[in-house]
Every structure is written in C-alpha cells, then in structure tokens.
N, C-alpha and C positions, 0 to 999 in steps of 0.2 A: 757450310762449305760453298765456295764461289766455284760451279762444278759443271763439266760435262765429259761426257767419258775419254776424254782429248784435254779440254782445257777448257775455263773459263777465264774469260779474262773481266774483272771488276771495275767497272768504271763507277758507275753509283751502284749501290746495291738492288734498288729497282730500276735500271737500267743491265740488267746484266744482256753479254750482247755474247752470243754463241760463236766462239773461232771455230769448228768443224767439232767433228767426233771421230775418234781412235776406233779399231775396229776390237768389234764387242768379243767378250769374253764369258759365252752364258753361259757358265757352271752353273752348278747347281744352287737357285736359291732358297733354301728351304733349312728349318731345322732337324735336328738331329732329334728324334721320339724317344724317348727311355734315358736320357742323362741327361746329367745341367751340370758342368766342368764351372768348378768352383777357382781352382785358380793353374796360369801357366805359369812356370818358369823355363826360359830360354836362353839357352846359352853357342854364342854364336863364336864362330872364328873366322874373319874378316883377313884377308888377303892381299896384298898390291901384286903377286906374281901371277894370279888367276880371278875370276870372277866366281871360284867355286865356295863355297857354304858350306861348313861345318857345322852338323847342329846336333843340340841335345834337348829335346823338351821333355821336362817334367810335367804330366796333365794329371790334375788331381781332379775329381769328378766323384758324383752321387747317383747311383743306379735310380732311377724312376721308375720299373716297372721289372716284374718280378717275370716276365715272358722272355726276358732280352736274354741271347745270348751272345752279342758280341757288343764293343761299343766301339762306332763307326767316327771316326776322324778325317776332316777333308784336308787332301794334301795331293797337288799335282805330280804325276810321278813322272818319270824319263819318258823324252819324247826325243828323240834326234838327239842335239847335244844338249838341251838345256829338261831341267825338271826334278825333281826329289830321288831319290832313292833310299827306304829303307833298310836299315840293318841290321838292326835288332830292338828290341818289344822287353820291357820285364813289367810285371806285373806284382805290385806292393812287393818286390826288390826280389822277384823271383822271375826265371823266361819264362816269357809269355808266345804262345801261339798267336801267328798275326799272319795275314794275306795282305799286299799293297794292289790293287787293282782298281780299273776305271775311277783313278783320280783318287782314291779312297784308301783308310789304310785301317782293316777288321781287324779288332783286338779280341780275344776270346775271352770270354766272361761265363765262367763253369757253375759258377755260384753267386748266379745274382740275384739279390732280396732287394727290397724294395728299401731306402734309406742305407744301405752300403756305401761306404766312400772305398772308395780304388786310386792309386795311382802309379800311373804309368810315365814308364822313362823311353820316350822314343828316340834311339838314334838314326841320323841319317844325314845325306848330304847332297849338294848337286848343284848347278847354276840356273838360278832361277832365271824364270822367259816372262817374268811381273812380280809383282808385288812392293819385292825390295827392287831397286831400280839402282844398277850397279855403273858407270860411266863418268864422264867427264862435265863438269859444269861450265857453265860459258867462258869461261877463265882459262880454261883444261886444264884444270886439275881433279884428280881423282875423286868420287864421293859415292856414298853410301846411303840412300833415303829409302824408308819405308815409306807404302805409297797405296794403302788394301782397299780403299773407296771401289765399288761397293763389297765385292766379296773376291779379293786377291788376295789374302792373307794366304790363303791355301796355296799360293805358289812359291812360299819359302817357309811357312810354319804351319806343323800341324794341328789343327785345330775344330772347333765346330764354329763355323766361317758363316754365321747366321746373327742378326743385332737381338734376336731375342735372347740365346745363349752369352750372358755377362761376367766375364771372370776379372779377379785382380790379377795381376801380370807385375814378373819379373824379367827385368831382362840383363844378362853376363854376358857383356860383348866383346871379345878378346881380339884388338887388331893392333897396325902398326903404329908404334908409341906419337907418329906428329900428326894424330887426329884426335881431335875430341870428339867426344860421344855425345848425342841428347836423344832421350828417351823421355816415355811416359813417367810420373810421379817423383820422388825424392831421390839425390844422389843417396847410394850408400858407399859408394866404395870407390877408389881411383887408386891403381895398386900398379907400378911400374915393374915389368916383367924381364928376362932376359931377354935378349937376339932383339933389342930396342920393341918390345909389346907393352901394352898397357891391357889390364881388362879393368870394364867400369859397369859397376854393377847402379843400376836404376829399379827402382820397386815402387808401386803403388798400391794403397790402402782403398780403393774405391775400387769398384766391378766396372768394366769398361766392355764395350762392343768390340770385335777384332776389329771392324771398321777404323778403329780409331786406335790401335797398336800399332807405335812407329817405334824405329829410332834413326837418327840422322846420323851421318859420319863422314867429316869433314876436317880442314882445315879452317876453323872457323875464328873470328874475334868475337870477345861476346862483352856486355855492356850487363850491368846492374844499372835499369832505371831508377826503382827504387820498390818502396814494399808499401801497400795498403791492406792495413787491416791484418797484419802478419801476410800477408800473400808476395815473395818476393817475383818480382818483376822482370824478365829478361828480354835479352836481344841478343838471337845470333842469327851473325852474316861474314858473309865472307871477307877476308880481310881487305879484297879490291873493292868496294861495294859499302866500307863503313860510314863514310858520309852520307849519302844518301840512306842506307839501309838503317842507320840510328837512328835517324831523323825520322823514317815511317814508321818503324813498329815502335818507338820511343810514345807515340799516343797512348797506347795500351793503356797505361795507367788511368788515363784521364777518362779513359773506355768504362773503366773497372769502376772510377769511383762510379760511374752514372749509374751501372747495374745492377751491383750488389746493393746499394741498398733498397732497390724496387722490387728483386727478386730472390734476393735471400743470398747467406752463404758463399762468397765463390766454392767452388770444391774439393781445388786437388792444391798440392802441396805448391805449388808454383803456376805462372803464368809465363811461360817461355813462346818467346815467337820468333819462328826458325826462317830464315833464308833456306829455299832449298831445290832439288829440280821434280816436283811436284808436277805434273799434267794438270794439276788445276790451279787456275789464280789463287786459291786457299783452302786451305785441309785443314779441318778444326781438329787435330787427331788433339788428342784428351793432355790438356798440359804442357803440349809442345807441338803449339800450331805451325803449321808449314804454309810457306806462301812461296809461289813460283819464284825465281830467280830472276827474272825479267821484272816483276812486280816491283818487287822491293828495289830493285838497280833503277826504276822509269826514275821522269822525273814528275811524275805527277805524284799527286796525294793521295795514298792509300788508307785513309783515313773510317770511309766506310766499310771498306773491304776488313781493315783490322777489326771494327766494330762488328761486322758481322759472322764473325771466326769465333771471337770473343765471346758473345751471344750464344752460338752453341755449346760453351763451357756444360751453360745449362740445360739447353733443351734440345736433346740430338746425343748426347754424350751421357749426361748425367739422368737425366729423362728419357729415356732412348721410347722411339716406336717400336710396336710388337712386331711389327713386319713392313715391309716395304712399301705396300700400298699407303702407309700412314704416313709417307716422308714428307708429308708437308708439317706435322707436327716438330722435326725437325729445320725445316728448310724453310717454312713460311714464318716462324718463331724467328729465326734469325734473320732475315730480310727485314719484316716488319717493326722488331726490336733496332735496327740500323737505323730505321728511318724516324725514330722515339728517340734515339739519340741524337740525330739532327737535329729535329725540332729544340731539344733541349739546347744544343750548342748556337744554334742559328737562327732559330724563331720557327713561328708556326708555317710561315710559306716554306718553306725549304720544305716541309713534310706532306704540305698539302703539293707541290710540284711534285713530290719524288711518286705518290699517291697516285696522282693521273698520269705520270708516264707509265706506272705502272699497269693501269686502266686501262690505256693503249696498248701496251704486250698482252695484257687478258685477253682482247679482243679480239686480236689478230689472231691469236693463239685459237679462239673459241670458233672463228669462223672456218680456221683451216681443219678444224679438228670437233666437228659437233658435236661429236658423240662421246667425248672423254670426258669424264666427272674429274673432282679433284680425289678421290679417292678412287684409283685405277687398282682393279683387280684383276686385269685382262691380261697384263706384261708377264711376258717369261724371261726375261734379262733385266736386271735392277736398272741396269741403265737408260733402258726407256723410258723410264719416267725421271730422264731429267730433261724436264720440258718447263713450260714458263708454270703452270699450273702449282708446282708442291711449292715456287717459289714465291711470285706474282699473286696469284689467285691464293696461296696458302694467307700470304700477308693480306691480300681484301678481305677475305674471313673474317680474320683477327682484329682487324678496322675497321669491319660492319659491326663484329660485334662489343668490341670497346663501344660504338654509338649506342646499341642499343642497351647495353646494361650500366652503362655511366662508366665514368673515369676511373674513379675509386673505386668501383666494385669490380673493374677489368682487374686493376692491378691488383686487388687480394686475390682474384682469381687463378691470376699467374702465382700469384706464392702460393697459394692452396694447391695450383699443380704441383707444381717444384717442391713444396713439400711432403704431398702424398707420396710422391712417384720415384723423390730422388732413388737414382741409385738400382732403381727398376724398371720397367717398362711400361707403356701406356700406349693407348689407341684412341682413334677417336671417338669412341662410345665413355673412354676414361675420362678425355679432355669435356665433354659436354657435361658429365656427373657433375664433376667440379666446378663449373661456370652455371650448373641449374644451384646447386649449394649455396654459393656463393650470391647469389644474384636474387634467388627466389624465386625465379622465374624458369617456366618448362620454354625449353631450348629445343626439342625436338624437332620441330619445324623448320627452325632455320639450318640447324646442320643437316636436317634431311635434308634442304633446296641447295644449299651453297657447297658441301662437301660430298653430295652424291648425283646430285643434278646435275648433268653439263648446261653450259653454257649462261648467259646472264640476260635480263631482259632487254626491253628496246622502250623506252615512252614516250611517243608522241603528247606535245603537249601546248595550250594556247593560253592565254591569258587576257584580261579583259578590265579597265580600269573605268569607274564610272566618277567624276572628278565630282559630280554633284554630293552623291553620301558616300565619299569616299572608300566604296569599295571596291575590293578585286576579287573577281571572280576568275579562276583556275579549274580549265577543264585538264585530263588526263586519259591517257589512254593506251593499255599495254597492245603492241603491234606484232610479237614475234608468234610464231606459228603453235609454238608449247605453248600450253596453258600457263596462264598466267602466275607470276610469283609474288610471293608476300612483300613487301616492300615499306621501308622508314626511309623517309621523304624529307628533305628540307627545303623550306622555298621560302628565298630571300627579298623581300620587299626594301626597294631600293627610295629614301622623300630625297625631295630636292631640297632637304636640308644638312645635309651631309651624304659622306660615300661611306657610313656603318650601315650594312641591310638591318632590317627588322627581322630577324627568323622564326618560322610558323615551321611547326613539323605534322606531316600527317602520316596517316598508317590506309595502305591500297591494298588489297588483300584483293581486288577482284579487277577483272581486264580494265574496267573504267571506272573514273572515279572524281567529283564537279565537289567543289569546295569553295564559300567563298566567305569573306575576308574583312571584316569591318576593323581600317584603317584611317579614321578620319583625323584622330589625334593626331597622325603623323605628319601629315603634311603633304602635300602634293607627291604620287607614287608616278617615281619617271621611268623604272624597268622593274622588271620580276625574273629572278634568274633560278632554275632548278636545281637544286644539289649543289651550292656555290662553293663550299667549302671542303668537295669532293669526297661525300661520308658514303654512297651509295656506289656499287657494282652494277651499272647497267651503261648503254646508250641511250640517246636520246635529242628529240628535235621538243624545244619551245620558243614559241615568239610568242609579241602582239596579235592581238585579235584585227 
C-alpha cells in the first residue's frame, strides 16, 4: 500500500512523499489468544436514505485453548450517533449469551475443548464513524468503500481485527439495484431484487487479513483488460473518469506478466483495480485494489503506484507478517519489487536513481529518528510505523541483500518465501531461514545490523593512484559514533580508456580498512568512485588523495 494514515500520494514508489496524517485511531492492536476464525460470512444492507448498516456476520472459528470461556470479537460499538450496535448472538444456531462492551463483543463459550469449531451469527447494525467510508466522490455521487488499513475493520464488522488472525471471507451485499458491487475473490451471484435492490454475493477461497477485506459500491464502468495465465484482469472507475482511469490501471496486466513468473502463482481468482475514495494513494486490499480517486483521475502515470499494489498480491496479503512490527515484510517487498519492475521496463539506471532517492529518505528519516530500528516494537498504534523505514529502508534490505547472495539466489529466495508461507504468516526470523536455505549462507548478522539496528553507517574515504605500477590504493574509514557495521563494498575503477568502471568488491567488517589495487592492465586510473552502482545503505565522503 501507497500509505499513511491520511493519505499517501505515489509519485515513484521510492519517492513516496507524506500529504499529513488523519487523526489516529488506536484500538487495540493485538490478537485475539484462544481462537483462529476460520472463515467470515457478511451480509450487508446498503441504503441511499441513510448511512446506517445492516449486518449479519457468520464467524466460524476453532477454540485454541481449553481455559477460554468466551470468544472475544472487535467491533466498535455506539458512540454518539455513529458505531455498531449488537442484537443478537446464536451460537452453532442456538442464543447465545453475549456482552457488547469497550469496543468488544463477548460471546460465551460453555464448552470449550481445544480443536472445537463454533459458529456464530452475529446481528447488528449502525453507522459506521470508519472503516466502511460512506459519502460522496468527487463527482458527488454516492459510494460505498471499504477502507480497514490498519485495524478499522472493527468499525463496521465484527471480527478478530489483527493480520495474524486469516480467514476466507464472503461477502452478500444487498443495496440499491444502480450500483455495482466489487469485493474480495470470485463473483458468485448478481440476483435483482424487488423495490429496484440487487444483492451480489463475492467469496474467496484463500484466508486473507481483515486489513485487506473490502468491498466497493458504486456507480462504476468497468473494463476487461484482458486475462494472463487464467487471472482475469479488470478496471473499475467511475464513469467520469474512464479515460484516464482505463488508461492507468490498464498496465496491470503488463505488471502481472513481470511477477508472476519471478514469484510464483498470482493468487486469488481475479486482479480487479478499483477507482475509489481510499485515504491512501493505494490499498492493496486482496483482489480488488483500491486506489484514491484523485490518482487514477491525475494526469500523471500511475504506473508504479499500480506495480506496487500489485506486488502486495504476494507479499502483505498472501504472505502476511505476524504482526505489525514486521511491516516491512510487507511494505519493503512492495516498494523494492516496483523498483525490479522498472529496471525491467526501463533499464538498469531507472532502478539504480529510484535506489538513491530512496537512500536519501533513509537518511533523513535515520538522522531525525536515531533511535528507530526497521523492526519497531515500541508503537502502540499501527500507524506509526508508517514512516519511510517499513518502506525505504525495508527495500534497502532487500537490495543489500539480493547483493550479497547474487541475483539468482535472491529470486529463488523469494519463491522459497512465497512458497513456504503462502496463505500464512511470516516474520522476520521466517524471511531470514529462507534466505540462509536458499543461499547457504548464515544471514544472522546482516538481519541483526539492518532490521534491528537503527540507523546506517557514514565512510570517510580517500584514494591514491601511483601511475608508475599502476596501483590504487584505498583507505576507508567508518565515522559514526556506533560501532562500526559489517559492510560489502564496491569500488569502481574508472581508465581513461573508456567510461565502463572496473569493479573490485571488498568486505569491512572493522571501523577501518586500506586495500590496494593492482591495475596496471587497465590503463591509466582517472577516478575511483564508492558504491557507484548504489548496492550499499550508508553515507559517505571519498576523494583523491
């Protein structure tokens, strides 16, 4: 997602540039101990005379612990005029005792054994104050968008509103007959009702995060791009908006062929990319990506921003992290796979530019903020970590360490993730197993420096040309006040026989470090440049001697 808890707006993907933030919403983030909700079904009734909610969720679920006596569902309840109200609770189709309090809605569980499935039918109703985001699009015409990044969900469905908790989801959305519906995974059903209603029922075969359970409702036009690989392909935008808006999300496909076959599988029954009123420049919700309405209306190229929505198909969605502090397994994943996609479509400078502007957000980010590692366990509200770190710094990671284990053995790496993990959850002690497997090499070091360490180093450096036996001598010298960090090096040797550098790679493992260079083959050495190809996370001064 192109994200901040207000909005992001995408101009490159390593350029993302923060519009403000919306005021925060810290519910609770945590999981729910004793169940694992196997699947939702939701059945809504959608309104033009009111903003109010009709709901009916079916939560089917698996007791985890034979101590539990109630299972606890997050759901915001009445607060002034907006908020849930529950009405009634049955339990495997019998009433059920139930309390709605502090946000929460206690179900009684009289007889729980450990591997019991239950399901409950919770009714209720009310106008929600987030989540589903009820109003007028630019246009002002009416619409209906699901919208739960990071944990809104609970303000219009009851649920366990945490990414470790993965269910399959249905959703029966019953409104007035001149909007179409987009939801997560497969049409099943589009059924014309009396008093001009339509209900449209959508279902998914894959376990999704609530983070990523939407549905959209609108007036919308919608486009068949076309289908790769059986994955049919859409576009929906509003019908003022189809010119430009076909023409943005219309890339998708050419997104699709680049990743599926580096990373496996796309995974859910379609690739729908929605026009919508989203608070973020793009919501990778699972199946049926949402992208602000302004986005898709600019006239600029949304090009990366689609590729990077895309990208979370797999890693954020279908990979999910075990918990929040690991959001760069989603967020750095898609960033840095955007920027794998340029290079493809544009060459290698587009990737190595988009690289260092990124290096510069790191930076800035690292000086204003010493003391933040990329894995923050310090936040009480998810949305504080959306800082350049899970996005910027998750992608340097992922591009330090493609350098350090080779091309080839990055990308089996990634489908060795994508394949252990699909459809479940992973951390970063997950993603490191996989990348030592794969590689052969103990990885402990670098993930302890780069994803628990704040900040990056600084290396002063000089260089020294002796024209006589052609060598170059390179001093080194790490400068920042923390001890010093492990580092792979490139240093590019420039003859005055063309502008291809000669590249030497060394490994610094201690504050300082003098290497020198027998070059005499090449030719007269007219500069020596550090990191020219911008593979390393640090600053740094080098000249002549």
């Amino acid at each position: 997602m192109s994200r901040c808890s207000l909005g992001y707006r995408l101009v490159t993907v390593l350029t993302l540039l923060l519009l403000g933030c919306g005021p925060s919403q810290a519910h609770q983030a945590a999981p729910h101990p004793g169940i694992d909700v196997l699947h939702y079904t939701f059945q809504l009734t959608l309104s033009d005379a009111s903003d109010r909610v009709r709901g009916e969720a079916t939560v089917r679920l698996r007791v985890e612990s034979d101590t539990l006596t109630a299972a606890r569902l997050d759901l915001i309840g009445v607060d002034g005029g907006t908020g849930m109200r529950v009405s009634s609770v049955t339990k495997d189709g019998a009433p059920a005792d139930f309390s709605q309090s502090n946000n929460h809605v206690h179900i009684a569980l009289e007889d729980a054994s450990v591997g019991a499935e239950h399901t409950f039918v919770v009714a209720y109703e009310g106008i929600p104050a987030d989540g589903l985001i009820i109003g007028e699009n630019q246009h002002g015409d009416r619409t209906f968008f699901g919208d739960n990044w990071p944990n809104r969900a609970r303000h219009w469905l009851p649920t366990v509103d945490h990414p470790s908790d993965k269910a399959t989801v249905e959703w029966i959305v019953t409104a007035p007959s001149r909007y179409e519906v987009v939801a997560n995974g497969a049409l099943v059903e589009e059924t014309d009702l009396a008093d001009d209603q339509r209900r449209t029922h959508w279902r998914t075969t894959e376990p999704l995060p609530t983070k990523v359970m939407v549905i959209g409702v609108a007036d919308f036009a919608v486009q068949d791009v076309g289908t790769y690989d059986d994955t049919p392909i859409q576009s929906w935008v509003y019908p003022e908006d189809t010119a430009r808006g076909f023409r943005d999300l219309g890339q998708a496909e050419r997104v699709l062929r680049f990743f599926e076959p580096r990373l496996g599988n796309y995974p859910y029954a379609k690739l729908a990319n929605v026009q919508s009123t989203t608070r973020y420049g793009g919501m990778e919700n699972a199946s049926a990506i949402f992208y602000s309405e302004s986005a898709v209306a600019d006239r600029e190229n949304d090009e990366p921003l689609v590729a990077h929505e895309i990208a979370h198909q797999w890693y954020g969605n279908t990979v999910t992290e075990t918990d929040w502090p690991h959001l760069w397994l989603s967020e750095g994943f898609a960033t840095y796979l955007t920027q794998l996609y340029l290079e493809d479509a544009y060459g290698r400078e587009r990737r190595r530019m988009g690289m260092r502007n990124a290096r510069r957000r790191v930076v800035q980010f690292a000086e204003a903020n010493p003391t933040e590692p990329l894995v923050d366990t310090t936040y009480t509200d998810p949305t504080e970590l959306l800082t350049t770190n899970p996005y910027q710094k998750g992608a340097w990671v992922l591009h330090m360490l493609r350098h350090q284990v080779g091309d080839s053995t990055f990308w089996d790496g990634l489908r060795d993730y994508y394949a252990t993990f699909r459809q479940q959850n992973a951390s970063t002690d997950d993603f490191q197993q996989v990348m030592e497997d794969a590689s052969g090499q103990s990885l402990g070091w670098f993930f302890e420096q780069w994803t628990r360490r704040p900040g990056q180093p600084h290396v002063d450096g000089t260089w020294r040309y002796d024209e006589a036996s052609g060598t170059v001598t390179v001093s080194l010298r790490q400068t920042q006040d923390a001890a010093p960090f492990r580092l792979r090096l490139d240093l590019g040797f420039y003859p005055d026989t063309g502008p291809t550098p000669i590249l030497r790679t060394i490994q610094m493992d201690e504050r300082t470090h003098a290497v020198t260079f027998a070059l005499k083959d090449a030719g007269r050495i007219t500069d020596v440049q550090l990191d020219p190809h911008a593979w390393t996370l640090m600053t740094s001064t080098f000249e002549r001697e």
